[in-house]
N, C-alpha and C positions, 0 to 999 in steps of 0.2 A: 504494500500500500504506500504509494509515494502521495502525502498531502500540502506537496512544495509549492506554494502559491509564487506568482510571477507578476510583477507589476508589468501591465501590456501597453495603458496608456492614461498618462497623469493632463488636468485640463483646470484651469480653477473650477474647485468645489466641484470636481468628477477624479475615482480612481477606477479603475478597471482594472482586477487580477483574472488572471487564470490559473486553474488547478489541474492541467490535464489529466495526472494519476490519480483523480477522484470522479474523471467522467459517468456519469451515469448514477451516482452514491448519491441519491436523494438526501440520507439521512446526516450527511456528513455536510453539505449544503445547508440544511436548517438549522445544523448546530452551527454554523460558521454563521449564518447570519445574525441567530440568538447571540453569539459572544461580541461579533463588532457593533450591531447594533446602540446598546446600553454605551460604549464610550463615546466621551466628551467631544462636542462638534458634530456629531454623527447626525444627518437627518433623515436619510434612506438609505436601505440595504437589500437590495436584488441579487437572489443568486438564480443562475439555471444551471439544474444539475446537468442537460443535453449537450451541452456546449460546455465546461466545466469553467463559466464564468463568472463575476462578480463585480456587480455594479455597487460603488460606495458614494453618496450624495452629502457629502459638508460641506460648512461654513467654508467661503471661499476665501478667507484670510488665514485660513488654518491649515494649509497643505504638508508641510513637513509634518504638524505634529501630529496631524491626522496618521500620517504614514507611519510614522512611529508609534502610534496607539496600536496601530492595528498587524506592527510588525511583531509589536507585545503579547497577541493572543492568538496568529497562525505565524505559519512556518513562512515566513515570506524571506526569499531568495535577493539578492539583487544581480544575476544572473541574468544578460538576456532573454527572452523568451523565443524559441526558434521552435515554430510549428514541424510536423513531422511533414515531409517531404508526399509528395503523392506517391513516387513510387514504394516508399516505405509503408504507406500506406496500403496499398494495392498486394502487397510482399504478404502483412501481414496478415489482408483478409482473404490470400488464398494460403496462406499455410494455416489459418485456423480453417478451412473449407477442406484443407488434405488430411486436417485430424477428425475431422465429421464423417468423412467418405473412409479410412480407418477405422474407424468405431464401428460405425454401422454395418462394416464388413468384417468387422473381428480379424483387421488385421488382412484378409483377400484382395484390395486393391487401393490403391493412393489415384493424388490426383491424378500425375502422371501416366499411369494405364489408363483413368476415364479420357484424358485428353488422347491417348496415344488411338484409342477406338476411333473418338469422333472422328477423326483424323484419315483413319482408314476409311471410314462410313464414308466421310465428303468426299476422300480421292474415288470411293467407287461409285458413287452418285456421280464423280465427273465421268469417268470411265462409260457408265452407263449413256451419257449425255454425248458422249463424243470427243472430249473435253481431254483426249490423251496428253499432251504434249504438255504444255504447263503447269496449269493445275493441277492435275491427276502427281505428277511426277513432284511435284511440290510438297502436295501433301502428303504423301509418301515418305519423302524426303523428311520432312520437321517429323513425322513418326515414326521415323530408324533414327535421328536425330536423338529421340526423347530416350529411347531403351539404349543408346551407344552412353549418356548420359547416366541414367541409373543403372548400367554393368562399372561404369567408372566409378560413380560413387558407392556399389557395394563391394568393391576391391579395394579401393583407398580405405574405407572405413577400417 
């Protein structure tokens, strides 16, 4: 559980953190806004737990101290904040999708053999279509690709 807040953007009498490693944690959201809430200067406290962010609305003469009150009851960083990259992004929602498709098969096939079928499936819909030359040889091609890949990674292992 990383509950590292991140100041993302300071504005008079606006702060804005973010908690990425508390995304989705409803409950850790209402306790965070319960805590900053009640301090001094404090006039509004939005958090979304969807987005893992946090709106703080104070006196607009009061912006250091604010931040310092509120660096007194979360964990706040002064670290930039660097969102996760899309393709990190994409990385990680197909390797939580290759431990689903493991699960469900007790372990009989990862993503890799689902991709390496479709794969086959398309080049012989092209096959069938006529579609010898490119296509067909293509997709072929990226599905000897995929198994040349996981014979290398079960020998390296």
């Amino acid at each position: 559980m990383n509950d590292t807040a991140y100041l993302v953007h300071q504005a008079p009498g606006r702060l804005r953190l973010r908690v990425p490693g508390m995304r989705g944690e409803i409950p850790f959201f209402h306790d965070m806004v319960a805590r900053i809430s009640p301090l001094e200067d404090i006039e509004a406290v939005r958090a979304n737990p969807d987005t893992g962010g946090v709106l703080i609305l104070h006196r607009r003469d009061t912006q250091q101290a604010v931040l310092d009150r509120v660096a007194s009851v979360v964990n706040l960083t002064e670290e930039q904040y660097a969102p996760p990259s899309a393709f990190s992004r994409a990385a990680s929602g197909l390797g939580k999708l290759d431990e689903v498709i493991a699960r469900e098969t007790k372990g009989g096939s990862s993503l890799s053999s689902v991709i390496f079928l479709v794969l086959v499936g398309l080049a012989l819909a092209q096959i069938a279509r006529g579609q010898v030359m490119a296509p067909a040889t293509s997709l072929i091609w990226y599905a000897l690709d995929l198994t040349r890949v996981k014979r290398t990674r079960a020998h390296g292992d």
